[in-house]
N, C-alpha and C positions, 0 to 999 in steps of 0.2 A: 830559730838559729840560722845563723847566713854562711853556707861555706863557699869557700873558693878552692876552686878545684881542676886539678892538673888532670885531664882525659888523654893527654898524649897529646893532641890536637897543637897548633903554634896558640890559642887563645883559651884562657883558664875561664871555667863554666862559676856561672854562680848557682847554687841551688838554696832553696829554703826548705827549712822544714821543722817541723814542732817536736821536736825531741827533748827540750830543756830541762823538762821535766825527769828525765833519764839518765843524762851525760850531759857535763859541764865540756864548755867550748875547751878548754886548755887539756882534758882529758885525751881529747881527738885529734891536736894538733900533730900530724908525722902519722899519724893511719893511712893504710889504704882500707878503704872500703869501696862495696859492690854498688854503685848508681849506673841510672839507666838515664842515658844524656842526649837522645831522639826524640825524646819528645813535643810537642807543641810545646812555645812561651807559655808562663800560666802566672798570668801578675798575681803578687802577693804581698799587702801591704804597700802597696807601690813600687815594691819592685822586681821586674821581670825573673821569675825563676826558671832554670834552662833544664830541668831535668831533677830525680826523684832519688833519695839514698831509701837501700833497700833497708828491710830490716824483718824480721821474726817477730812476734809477739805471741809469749807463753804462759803459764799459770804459772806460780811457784808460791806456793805454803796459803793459797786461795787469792794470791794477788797477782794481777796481770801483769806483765812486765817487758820491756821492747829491750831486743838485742839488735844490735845494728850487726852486718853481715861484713864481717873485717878479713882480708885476706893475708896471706904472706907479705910481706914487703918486699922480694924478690920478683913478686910479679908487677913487669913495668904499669906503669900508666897508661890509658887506653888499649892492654891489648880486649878481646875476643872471646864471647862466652860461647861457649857450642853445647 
């Protein structure tokens, strides 16, 4: 899945990541969620991804299951995790 993504920053980050499996694109659109947007380029499918959405992965009734880590909507874009 390929999102584009407001970090605060003047230029929106692209990330990729394999969650399809999980949540559909149109479920996510208007989220925020917690990505970590420092890190090295990492091509993927040919195109450069800028950074990694977080997520949990927990058992539930014997089956694994990925929670993406979604915040308030109150909290802006790009602030600061301490």
């Amino acid at each position: 899945m390929k999102f584009t993504l407001d970090d605060g920053s003047e230029k929106e980050k692209v990330i990729l990541s394999g969650i399809k499996e999980y949540y559909s694109a149109e479920s996510l659109i208007g989220k925020t969620l917690l990505a970590i947007c420092n890190l090295p380029l990492r091509k993927m499918m040919g195109i450069d991804s800028e950074g990694m959405i977080i997520s949990a992965i927990c058992e539930y009734d014997g089956e694994e299951k990925l929670n993406l880590i979604m915040l308030d909507d109150n909290i802006p874009a790009g602030s600061k995790l301490y």
